[in-house]
C-alpha positions as CSV (number, residue, x, y, z in Angstrom):
1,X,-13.3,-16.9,27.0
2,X,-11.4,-14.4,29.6
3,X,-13.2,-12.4,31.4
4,X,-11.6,-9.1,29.7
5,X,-13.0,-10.7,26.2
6,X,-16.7,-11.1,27.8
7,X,-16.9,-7.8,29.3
8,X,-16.4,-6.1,26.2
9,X,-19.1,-7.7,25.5
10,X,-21.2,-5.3,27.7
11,X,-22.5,-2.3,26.7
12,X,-23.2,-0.2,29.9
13,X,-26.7,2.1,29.4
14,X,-24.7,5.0,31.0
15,X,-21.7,4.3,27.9
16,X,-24.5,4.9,25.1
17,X,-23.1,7.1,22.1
18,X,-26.0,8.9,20.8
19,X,-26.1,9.9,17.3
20,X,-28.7,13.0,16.4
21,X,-28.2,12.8,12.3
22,X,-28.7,8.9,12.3
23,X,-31.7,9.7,9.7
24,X,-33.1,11.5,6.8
25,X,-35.6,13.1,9.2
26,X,-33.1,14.7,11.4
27,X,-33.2,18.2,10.2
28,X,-37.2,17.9,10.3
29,X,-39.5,19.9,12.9
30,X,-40.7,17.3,15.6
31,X,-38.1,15.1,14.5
32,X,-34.8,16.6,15.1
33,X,-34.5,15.9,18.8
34,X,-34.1,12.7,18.3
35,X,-31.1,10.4,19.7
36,X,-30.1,7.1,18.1
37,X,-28.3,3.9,19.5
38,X,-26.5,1.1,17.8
39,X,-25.2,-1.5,20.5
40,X,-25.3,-4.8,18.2
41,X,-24.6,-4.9,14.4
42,X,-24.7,-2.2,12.4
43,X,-28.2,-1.4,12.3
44,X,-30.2,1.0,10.1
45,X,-28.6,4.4,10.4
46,X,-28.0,6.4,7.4
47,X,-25.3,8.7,8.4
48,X,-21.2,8.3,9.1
49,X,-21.3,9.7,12.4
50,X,-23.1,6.5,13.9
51,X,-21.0,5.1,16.7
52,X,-21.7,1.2,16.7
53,X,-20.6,-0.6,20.2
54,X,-20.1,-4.0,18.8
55,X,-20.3,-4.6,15.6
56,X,-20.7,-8.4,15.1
57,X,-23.9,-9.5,14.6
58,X,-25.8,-12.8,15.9
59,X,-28.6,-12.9,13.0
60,X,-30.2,-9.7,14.6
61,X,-29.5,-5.8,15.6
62,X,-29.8,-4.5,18.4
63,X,-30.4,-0.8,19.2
64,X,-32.3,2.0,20.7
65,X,-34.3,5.6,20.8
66,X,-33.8,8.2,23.2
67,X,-36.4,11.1,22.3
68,X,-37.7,13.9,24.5
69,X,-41.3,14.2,24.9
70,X,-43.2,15.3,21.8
71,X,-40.3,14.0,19.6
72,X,-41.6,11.9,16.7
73,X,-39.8,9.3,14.3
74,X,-41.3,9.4,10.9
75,X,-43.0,6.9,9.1
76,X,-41.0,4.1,7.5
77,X,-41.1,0.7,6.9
78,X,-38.8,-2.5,7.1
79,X,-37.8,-5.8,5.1
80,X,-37.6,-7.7,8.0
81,X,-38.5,-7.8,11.9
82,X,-38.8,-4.4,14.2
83,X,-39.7,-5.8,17.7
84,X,-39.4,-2.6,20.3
85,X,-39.9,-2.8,23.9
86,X,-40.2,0.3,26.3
87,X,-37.2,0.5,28.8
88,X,-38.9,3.9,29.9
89,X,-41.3,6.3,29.5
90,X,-44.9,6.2,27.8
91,X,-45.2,6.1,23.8
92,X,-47.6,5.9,21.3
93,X,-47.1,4.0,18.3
94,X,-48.4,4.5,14.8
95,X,-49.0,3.0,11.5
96,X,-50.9,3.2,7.9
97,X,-49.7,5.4,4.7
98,X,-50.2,8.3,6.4
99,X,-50.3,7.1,10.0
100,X,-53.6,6.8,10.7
101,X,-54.7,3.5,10.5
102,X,-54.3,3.4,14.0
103,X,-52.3,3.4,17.3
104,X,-51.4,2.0,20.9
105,X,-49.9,3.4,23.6
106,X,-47.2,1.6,25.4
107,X,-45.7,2.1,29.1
108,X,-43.0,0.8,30.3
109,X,-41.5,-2.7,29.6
110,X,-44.5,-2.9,26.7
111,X,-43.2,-4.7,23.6
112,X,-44.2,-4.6,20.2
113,X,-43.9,-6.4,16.9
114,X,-44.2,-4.2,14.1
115,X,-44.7,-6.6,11.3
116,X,-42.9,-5.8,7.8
117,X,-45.3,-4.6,5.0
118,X,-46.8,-1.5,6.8
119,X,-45.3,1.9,7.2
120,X,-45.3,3.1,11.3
121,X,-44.0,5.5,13.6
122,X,-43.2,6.6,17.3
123,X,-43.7,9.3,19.2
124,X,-42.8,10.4,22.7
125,X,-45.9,11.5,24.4
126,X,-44.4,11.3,28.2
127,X,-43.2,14.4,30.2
128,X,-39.4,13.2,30.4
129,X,-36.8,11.6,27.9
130,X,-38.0,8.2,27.3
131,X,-35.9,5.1,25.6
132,X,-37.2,2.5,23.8
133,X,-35.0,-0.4,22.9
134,X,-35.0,-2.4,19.9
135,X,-34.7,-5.5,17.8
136,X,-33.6,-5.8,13.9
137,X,-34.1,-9.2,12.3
138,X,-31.2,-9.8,9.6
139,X,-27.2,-9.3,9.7
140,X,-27.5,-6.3,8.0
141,X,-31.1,-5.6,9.0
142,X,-33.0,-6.1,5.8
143,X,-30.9,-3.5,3.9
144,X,-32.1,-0.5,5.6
145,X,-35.2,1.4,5.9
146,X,-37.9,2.2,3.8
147,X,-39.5,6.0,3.8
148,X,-42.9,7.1,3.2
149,X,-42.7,9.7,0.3
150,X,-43.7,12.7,2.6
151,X,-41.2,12.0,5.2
152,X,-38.2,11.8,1.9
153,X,-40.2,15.7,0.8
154,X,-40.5,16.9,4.5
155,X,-36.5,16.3,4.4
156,X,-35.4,17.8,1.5
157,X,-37.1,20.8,2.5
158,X,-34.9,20.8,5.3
159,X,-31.6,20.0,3.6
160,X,-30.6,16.2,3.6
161,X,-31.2,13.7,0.8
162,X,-30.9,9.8,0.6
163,X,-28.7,8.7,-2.4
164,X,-29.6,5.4,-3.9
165,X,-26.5,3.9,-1.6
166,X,-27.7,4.0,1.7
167,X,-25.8,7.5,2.6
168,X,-27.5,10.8,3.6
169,X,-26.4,13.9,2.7
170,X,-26.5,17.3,4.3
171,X,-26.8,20.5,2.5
172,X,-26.3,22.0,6.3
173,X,-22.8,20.8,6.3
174,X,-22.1,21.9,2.3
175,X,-22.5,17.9,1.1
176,X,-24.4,17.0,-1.8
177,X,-25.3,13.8,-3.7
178,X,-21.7,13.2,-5.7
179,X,-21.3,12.5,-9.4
180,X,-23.2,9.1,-10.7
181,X,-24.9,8.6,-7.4
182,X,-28.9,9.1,-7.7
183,X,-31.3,10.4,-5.1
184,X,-33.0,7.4,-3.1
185,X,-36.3,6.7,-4.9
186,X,-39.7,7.6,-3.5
187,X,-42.7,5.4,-3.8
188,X,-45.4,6.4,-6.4
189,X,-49.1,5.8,-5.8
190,X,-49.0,2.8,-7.3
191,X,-46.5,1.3,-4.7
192,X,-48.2,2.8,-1.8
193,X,-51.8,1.2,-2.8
194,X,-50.1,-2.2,-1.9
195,X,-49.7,-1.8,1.5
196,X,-52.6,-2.9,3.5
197,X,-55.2,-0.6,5.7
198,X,-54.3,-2.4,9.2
199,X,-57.0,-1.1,12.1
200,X,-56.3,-1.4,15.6
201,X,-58.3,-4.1,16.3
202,X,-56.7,-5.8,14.2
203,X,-53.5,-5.4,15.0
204,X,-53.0,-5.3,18.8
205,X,-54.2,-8.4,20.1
206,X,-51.2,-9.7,17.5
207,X,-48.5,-7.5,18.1
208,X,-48.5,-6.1,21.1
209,X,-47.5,-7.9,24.3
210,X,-48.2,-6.0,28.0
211,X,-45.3,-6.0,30.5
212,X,-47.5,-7.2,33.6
213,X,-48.8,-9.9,31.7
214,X,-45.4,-11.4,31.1
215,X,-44.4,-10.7,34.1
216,X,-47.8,-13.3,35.4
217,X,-46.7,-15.8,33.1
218,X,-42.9,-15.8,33.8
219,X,-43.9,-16.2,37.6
220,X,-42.2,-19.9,37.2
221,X,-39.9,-19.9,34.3
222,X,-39.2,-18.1,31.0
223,X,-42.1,-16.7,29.1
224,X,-41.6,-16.8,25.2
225,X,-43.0,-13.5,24.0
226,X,-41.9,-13.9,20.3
227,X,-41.6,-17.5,18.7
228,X,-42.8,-20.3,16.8
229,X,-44.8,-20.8,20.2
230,X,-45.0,-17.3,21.8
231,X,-47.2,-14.7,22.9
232,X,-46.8,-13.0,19.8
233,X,-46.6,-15.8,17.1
234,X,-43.7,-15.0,14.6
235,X,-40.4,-16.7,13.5
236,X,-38.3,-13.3,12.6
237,X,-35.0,-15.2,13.2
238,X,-35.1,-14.6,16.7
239,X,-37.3,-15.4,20.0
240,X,-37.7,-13.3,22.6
241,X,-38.1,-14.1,26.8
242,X,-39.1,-12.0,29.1
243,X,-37.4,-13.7,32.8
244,X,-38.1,-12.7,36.6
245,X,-36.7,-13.4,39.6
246,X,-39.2,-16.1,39.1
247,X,-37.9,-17.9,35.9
248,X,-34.4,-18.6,37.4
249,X,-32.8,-20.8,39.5
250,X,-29.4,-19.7,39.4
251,X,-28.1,-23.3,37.9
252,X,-25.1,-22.4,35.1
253,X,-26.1,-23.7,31.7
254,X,-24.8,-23.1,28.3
255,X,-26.5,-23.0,24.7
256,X,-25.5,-23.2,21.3
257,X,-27.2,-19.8,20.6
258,X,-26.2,-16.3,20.5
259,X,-27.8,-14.8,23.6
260,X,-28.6,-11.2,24.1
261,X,-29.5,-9.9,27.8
262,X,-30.9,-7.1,28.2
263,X,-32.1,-5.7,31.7
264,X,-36.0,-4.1,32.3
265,X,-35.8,-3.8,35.8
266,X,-33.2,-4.6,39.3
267,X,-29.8,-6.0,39.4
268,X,-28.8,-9.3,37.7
269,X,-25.7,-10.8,38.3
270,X,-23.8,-13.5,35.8
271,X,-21.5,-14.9,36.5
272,X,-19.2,-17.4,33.7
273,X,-15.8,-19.4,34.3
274,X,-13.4,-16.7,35.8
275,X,-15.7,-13.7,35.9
276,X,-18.8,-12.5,37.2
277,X,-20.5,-8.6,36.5
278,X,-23.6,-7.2,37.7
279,X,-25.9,-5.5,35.0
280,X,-28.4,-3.1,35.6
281,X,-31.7,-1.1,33.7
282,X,-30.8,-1.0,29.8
283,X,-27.3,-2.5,30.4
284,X,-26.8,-5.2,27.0
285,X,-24.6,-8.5,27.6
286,X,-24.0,-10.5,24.6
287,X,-23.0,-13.9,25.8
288,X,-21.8,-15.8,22.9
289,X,-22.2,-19.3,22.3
290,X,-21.2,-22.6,24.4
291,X,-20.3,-20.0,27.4
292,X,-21.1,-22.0,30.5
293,X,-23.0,-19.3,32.7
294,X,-25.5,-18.3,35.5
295,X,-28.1,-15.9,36.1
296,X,-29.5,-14.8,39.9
297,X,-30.9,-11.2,40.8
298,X,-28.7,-9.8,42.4
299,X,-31.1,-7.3,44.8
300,X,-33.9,-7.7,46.2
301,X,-37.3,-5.8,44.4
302,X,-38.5,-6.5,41.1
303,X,-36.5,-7.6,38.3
304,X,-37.0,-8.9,34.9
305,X,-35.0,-9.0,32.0
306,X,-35.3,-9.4,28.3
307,X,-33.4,-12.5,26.2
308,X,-33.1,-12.6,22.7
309,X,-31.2,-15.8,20.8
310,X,-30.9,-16.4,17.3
311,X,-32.8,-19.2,15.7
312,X,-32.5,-21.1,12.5
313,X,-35.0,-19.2,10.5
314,X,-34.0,-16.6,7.9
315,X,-34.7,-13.1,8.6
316,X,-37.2,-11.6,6.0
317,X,-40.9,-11.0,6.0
318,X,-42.7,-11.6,9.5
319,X,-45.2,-14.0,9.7
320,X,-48.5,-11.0,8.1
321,X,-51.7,-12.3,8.8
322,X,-53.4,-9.7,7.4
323,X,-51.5,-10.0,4.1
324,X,-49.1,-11.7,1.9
325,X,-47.5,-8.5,1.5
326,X,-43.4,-9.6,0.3
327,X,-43.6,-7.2,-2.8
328,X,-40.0,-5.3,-4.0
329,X,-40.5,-1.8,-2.9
């Protein structure tokens, strides 16, 4: 591959196209400051004006949220995997039917599993814009989200409605749903009663994986954070590695796999037949397969990185302990 082909492969964090209607909460007080990313695939956004970076997909999305503090995503749900991890700021992250079933707060480099079959939400709760950076199991990323009733109310009130297709549409901008396409439909009691009551004891210990603890284990060489094997035990189709300075020796090596980098902290430098580049905080390089390349940091300091590779399992429910929640809703 040249190296003009890999770098378009490289989505630069300062070359981010923000969209701020990406959702059917966008007109909605606490949530209408909100800034949405698609770098890999075409993710979950419901509106036209979503710029995607590259648009083929490796098994998995990849994407992000910018939101200023006290900004808010509503509650939703997904049909497969929605792994975040904090590239900065400090958030607190929510779930239940209402949101109240409980919460953690995550700092910087923090990741989290959100397993399918429970509603949950983000907000901001730092004093600057924060970013959080995300992974979507599934080509097409299960189909798109799923919206507590309230949030689907809240919205409507404010203009926009979900058609039965996928699209939102925007009173604010004269659009409304066209002929022989239905509003999306909202969840009666009796689908909400099958989601599971999930407390947070419960649930962190399982999903939630601290940054300085992978950083300790990755002292030597990759850590697996998600996987068959990893510090969060789930087969989404995808792992996910957390590497330092620590976990490479600079040898070049290829793999069959698709393989996502994306930088947490310092300078990394790879280099691949004919081209090298330097990548830098929130910087995404999607190497593709049988690509013979390197890794080194580049600087001295601290420096870790994220790596996410497809696997051979199918993207759909992740692996609920609490549940055998995979009913149609």
């Amino acid at each position: 591959m040249t190296s003009d082909n890999m770098e378009s492969r490289i989505v630069r964090y300062g070359d981010l196209v923000p969209c701020r209607t990406a959702f059917i909460d966008a007109h909605t007080p606490g949530s209408d400051k909100k800034e949405n990313f698609t770098i890999i695939g075409g993710g979950v956004s419901e509106s036209a004006d979503q710029h995607v970076h590259i648009k083929d997909t490796p098994g998995f999305n990849i994407g992000a949220a910018g939101q200023p503090p006290k900004c808010r995503n509503s509650l939703h749900t997904h049909r497969t995997a929605e792994v975040f991890f904090v590239l900065s700021g400090r958030w607190r992250f929510f779930w239940g039917n209402d949101g109240t079933d409980g919460e953690v707060t995550l700092t910087e480099g923090d990741v989290i599993n959100i397993p399918t079959g429970i509603f949950r939400g983000f907000e901001n709760i730092g004093t600057d814009y924060g970013m959080i950076m995300a992974v979507l199991g599934g080509d097409d990323a299960g189909g798109g989200v799923v919206w507590a009733p309230q949030v689907i109310d809240d919205a409507r009130d404010h203009g926009l409605v979900l058609g039965q297709n996928g699209v939102l549409y925007d009173s604010h901008k004269g659009e409304s749903l066209p002929d022989g396409v239905l509003p999306m439909r909202v969840l009666d009691e009796h689908d909400m009663a099958l989601f599971p009551k999930v407390g947070t004891a419960m649930f962190v210990p399982r999903f939630v994986a601290r940054y300085l603890d992978m950083v300790a284990l990755a002292d030597r060489q990759p850590v697996t954070v998600i996987g068959e094997d990893g510090m969060l035990i789930d087969r989404p189709g995808f792992t996910l590695e957390l590497l330092t300075s620590g976990s490479v020796d600079g040898k070049a090596y290829s793999t069959e796999r698709h393989e996502i980098l994306i930088v947490m902290r310092g300078y990394w430098k790879v280099t691949w037949d004919g081209g090298q580049t330097v990548l830098a905080a929130g910087d995404v390089f999607a190497v593709p397969p049988d690509v013979q390349r390197s890794l080194q940091v580049a600087m001295s300091g601290e420096a870790s990185l994220f790596r996410v590779c497809n696997t051979d399992d199918e993207a759909g429910p992740t692996m609920n302990f609490f549940s055998d929640n995979r009913h149609s809703y």
